[in-house]
N, C-alpha and C positions, 0 to 999 in steps of 0.2 A: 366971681371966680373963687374955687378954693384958696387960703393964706398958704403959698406954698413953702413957707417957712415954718408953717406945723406939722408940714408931712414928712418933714425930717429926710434922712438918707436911711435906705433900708437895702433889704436883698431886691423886695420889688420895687426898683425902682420908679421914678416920672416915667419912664419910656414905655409903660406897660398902656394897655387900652382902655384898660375900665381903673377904678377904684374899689368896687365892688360887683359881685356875679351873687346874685340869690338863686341858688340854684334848688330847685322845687316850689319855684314859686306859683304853680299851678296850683297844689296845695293847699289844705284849709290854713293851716299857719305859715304857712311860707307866702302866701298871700295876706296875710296880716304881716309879717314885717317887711315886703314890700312895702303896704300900702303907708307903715310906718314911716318908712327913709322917705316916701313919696313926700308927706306933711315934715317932715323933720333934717332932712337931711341939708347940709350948708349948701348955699347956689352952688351951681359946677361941677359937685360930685356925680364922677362919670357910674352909672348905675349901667348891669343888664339885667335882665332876665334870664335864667336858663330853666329847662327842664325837658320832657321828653319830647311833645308834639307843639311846632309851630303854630296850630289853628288857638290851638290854649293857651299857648306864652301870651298871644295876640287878644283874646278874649281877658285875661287877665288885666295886661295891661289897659285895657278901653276904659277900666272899672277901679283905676285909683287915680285917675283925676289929672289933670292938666299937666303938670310937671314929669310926671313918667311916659307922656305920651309920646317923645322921641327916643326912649331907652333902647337898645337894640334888645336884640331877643337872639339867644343862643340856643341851638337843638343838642342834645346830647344825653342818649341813655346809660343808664348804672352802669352797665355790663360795656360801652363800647368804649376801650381803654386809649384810643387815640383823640377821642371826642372830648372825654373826660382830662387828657392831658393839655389839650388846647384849652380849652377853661382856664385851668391852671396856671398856662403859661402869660396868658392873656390878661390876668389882673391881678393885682395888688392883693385883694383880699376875697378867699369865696365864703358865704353863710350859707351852710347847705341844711333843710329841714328835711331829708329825704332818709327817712329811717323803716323798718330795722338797718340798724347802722352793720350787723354786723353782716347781712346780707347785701346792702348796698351802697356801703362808706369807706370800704378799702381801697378799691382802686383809687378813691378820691382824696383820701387822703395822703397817699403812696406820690400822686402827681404831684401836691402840693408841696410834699417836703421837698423832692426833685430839684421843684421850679422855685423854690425860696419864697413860695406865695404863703399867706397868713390864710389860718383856717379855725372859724368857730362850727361848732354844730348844737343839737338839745341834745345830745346823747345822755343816757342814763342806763349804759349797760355797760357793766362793768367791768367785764369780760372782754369789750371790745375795745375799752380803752386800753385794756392790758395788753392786748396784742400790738395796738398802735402804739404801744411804747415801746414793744419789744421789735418791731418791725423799723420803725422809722425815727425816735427818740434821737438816735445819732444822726441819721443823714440830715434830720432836721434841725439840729446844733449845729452841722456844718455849713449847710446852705443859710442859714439864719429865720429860717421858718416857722413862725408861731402855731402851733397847732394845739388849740386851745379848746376842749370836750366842756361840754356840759354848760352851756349857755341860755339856758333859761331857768324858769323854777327848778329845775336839775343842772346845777348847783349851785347858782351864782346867789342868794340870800345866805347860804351856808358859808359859800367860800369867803365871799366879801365880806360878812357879816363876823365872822370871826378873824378876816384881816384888819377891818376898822378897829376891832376889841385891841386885835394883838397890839397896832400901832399906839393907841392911846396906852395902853397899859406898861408902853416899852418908854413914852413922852414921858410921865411921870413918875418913870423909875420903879414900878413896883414888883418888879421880880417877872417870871415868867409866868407862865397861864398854869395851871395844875386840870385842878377836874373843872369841866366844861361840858355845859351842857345846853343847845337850841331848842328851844319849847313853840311851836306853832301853836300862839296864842289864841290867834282867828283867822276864820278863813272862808271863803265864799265861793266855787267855784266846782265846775266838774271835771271830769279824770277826761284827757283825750285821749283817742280813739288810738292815735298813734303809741302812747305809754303802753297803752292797755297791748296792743300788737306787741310791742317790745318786750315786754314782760311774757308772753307769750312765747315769743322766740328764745328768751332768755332760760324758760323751763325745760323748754324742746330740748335744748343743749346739752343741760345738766342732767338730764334723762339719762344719755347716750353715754356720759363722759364723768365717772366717778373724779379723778383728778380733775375736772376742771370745777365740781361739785366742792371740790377740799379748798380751793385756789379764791372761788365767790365767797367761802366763809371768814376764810382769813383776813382780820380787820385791816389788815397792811396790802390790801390783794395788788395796790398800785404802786407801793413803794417803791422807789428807784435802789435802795439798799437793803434787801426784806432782812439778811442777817442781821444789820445795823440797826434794825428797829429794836425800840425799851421792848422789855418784857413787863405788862401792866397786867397781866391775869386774862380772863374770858371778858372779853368789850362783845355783847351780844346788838345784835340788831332790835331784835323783838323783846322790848323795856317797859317796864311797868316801876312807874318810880313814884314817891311822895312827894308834891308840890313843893312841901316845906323844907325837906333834904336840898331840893335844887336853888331854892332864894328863900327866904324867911315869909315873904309876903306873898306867895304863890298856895294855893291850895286845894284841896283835892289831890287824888291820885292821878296820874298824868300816862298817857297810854302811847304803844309805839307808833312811830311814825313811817308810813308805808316808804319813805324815798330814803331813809337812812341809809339803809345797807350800801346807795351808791355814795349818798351825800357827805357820808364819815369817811366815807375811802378817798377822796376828791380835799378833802381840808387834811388830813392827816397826808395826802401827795402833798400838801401844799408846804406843810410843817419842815417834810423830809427835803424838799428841794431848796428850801431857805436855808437848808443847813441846823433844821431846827431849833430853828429862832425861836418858836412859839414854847419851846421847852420838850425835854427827855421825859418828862413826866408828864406830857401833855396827856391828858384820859377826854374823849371826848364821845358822845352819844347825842340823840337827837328823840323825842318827843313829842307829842303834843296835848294839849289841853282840852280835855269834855267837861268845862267847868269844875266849881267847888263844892257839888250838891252833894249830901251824903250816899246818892247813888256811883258818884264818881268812880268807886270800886268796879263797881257790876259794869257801865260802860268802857273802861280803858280794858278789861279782861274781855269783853263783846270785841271791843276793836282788835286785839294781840287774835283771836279765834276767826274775826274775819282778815286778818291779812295771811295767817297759815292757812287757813279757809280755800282763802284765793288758790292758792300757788298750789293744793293740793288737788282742788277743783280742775284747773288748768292742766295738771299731770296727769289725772283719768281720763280717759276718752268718753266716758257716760257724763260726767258732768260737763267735761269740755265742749262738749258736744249743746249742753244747753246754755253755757256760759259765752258760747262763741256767736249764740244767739241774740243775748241779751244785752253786752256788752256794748259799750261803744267802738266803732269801727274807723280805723284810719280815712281820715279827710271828712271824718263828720267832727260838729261841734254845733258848739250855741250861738244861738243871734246874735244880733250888736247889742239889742239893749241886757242881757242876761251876761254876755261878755261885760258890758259897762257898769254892771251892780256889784262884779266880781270884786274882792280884797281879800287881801291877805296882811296878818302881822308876825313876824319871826323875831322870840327875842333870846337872844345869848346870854348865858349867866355862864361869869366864872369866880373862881376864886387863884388867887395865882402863891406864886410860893412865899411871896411875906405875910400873907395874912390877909391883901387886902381882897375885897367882892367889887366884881366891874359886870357892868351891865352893857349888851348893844342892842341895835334895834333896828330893823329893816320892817319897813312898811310901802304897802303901795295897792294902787285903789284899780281893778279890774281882774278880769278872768286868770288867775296864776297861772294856769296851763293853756292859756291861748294869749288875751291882748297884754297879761304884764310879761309873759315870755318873749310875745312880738318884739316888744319894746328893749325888753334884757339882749336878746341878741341882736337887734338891728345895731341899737349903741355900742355890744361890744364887738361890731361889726364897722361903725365909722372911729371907734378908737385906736384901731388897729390901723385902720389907714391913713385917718390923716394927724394922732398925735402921737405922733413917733417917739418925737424929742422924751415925752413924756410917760413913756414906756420903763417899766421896771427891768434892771438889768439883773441877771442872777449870776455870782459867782461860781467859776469852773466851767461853764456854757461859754463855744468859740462865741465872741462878740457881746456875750452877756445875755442873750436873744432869744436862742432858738432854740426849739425841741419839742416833744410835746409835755405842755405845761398845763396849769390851770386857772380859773381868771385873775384870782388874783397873785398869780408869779407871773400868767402873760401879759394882762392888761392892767392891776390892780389900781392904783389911783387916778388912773386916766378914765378906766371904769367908772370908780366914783364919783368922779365928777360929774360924767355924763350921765348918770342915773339921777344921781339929783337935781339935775339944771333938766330933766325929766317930770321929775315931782315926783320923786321917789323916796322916801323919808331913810335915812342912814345913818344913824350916830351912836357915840358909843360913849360911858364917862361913870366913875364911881358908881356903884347901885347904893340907893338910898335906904 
């Protein structure tokens, strides 16, 4: 049986039915962090299944192994809003991988704040979280409801990774964080189908809708005090930086990195809801590494050409049209063994306002966008329900609690733990 003394007292209380609802777990990834909690989860945690068709929940479940074979299985599609509230009211915590979120994540997370149930999702559109702030932030303060975006390789390396920084860096005193910068060092892995859909949806938008075009550019687009945010100059998405600018021992040119644009808005929510802890001069960006070869140049400019490339590609109907061919498509992905060759390594450089340079480091070995995503949100999925006690409390928020937040103000060192008692590499301590 679950240690009912970790599940702490919450809005969802013991008297609810499940502990967790995977809801899309039909799903190419929503069936990977089922089968996750399947192998991983503590005896007793009550699990279901949800998503649209019975014969599938049923077919899914046959295929993660002994332990899920009495999970119940709940019916309930996007759009049917009484369906979608029973969910909610019925457990402790839902992980829904059922995106475009901004198409089919409202009503869902609308029931949750309600129902004071705790909500992760992969959300990586930014746009969507801004509405779920602007829609439900309060009633999910009030109700006590964690409603926590962005649970896999969108955003949880980023966010966690500059919360381990910020903690160690605040242990030994050394002032706040200044310029800061995440370099994806390595990485293995292909783009899902679902991103690519999202990203898709995300242009459609911005098509139609000049203000909400000015709103995606704004590096603060999430902030809970947009007036209150430092004034730090142009923080551009698309960055082409010198290895050696950003740590003495990094080299080559270093090129942008296609998840930025959500990834800096999700750490800098994280800064503003601290109360910015992390610092008013916080400058933070995100990058990645094509080596130290003297071509380094010509590659990081090839990459900044193919990610406007994309987005411009995706806005024309002639290229969309051949892009939409080629592209990977929601609920596909790669095998086990190509999911199992996957890694990824993120690492944080900063310098803070005494002078001193701190390094973090987030590493972890499979598919970034499919099995270490599984993994990121399954765990920040049983962190939420069963270690309560050990839940970050934010100041000004009724009970400390609720709202929608980010992982590391809703979950953060409860996170950590469970990521590395995972085998997920996380630390962070002076740069050498």
């Amino acid at each position: 049986m679950v240690d009912e003394s970790a599940q702490g007292a919450g809005p969802d209380s013991r008297d609810r039915e499940f502990d967790i609802v995977v809801y899309g777990a039909t799903g190419f990834v929503g069936e990977l962090v089922a089968a996750h909690l399947a192998e991983t989860a503590p005896e007793g945690t009550r699990i279901a299944l949800a998503g649209r068709s019975e014969e599938k929940l049923a077919l899914t479940r046959g295929r993660l192994g002994e332990r899920a074979q009495k999970w119940p299985l709940v019916v309930a599609e996007a759009g049917d809003g009484a369906a979608i509230r029973a969910i909610a009211e019925r457990t402790r915590v839902v992980a829904t991988t059922v995106g475009p979120y901004v198409k089919y994540g409202r009503a869902l997370v609308a029931a949750c704040a309600d129902a004071g149930t705790d909500y992760v999702d992969l959300c990586g559109e930014a746009l969507f979280v801004r509405d779920s702030i602007d829609a439900h932030h309060e009633r999910a303060a009030a109700t006590g409801a964690r409603i926590v975006h962005g649970c896999g390789f969108d955003a949880i390396p980023s966010d966690i990774g500059v919360h381990v920084l910020f903690e160690r860096v605040r242990a030994d005193g050394a002032g706040e964080l200044a310029d800061t910068t995440l370099v994806l060092s390595s990485v293995r892995g292909g783009v899902s189908g679902g991103t690519i859909d999202s990203v898709r949806t995300q242009v459609d938008t911005l098509k139609r809708d000049p203000a909400l075009r000015k709103l995606a550019l704004d590096p603060y687009t999430l902030s809970p005090d947009r007036p209150g945010e430092p004034d730090l100059g142009r923080q551009s998405d698309i960055v082409l930086a010198r290895g050696r600018a950003v740590s003495p021992g990094l080299r080559g040119t270093l090129a942008p990195f296609g998840m930025a644009a959500y990834n800096t808005r999700i750490v800098r929510r994280s800064n503003a809801l601290r109360g910015y802890a992390y610092g008013r001069g916080f400058r933070y960006r995100e990058v990645m590494s094509v080596g130290g070869s003297p071509l380094s140049p010509l590659l990081a400019a090839g990459m900044a050409a193919g990610l406007a490339g994309l987005v411009v590609g995706l806005a024309l109907p002639p290229t969309r049209f051949l892009l939409d061919r080629i592209l990977p498509k929601p609920g596909e992905g790669p095998g086990e063994k190509a999911r199992a060759r996957g890694h990824f390594t993120i690492d944080v450089y900063a310098t803070t306002t005494t002078g001193a340079r701190y390094t973090a480091r987030f590493k972890a070995q499979g598919d970034p966008g499919y099995q270490a995503t599984a993994v990121m949100l399954g765990q920040s999925a049983l962190a939420l329900a069963l270690d309560r006690e050990a839940l970050p409390a934010l100041p000004g928020l009724p009970g400390g609690g609720g709202g929608v937040l980010t992982p590391a103000t809703g979950i953060g060192d409860a996170l950590v733990d469970r990521l590395r008692a995972a085998g997920m590499e996380i630390s962070a301590g002076v740069a050498g």
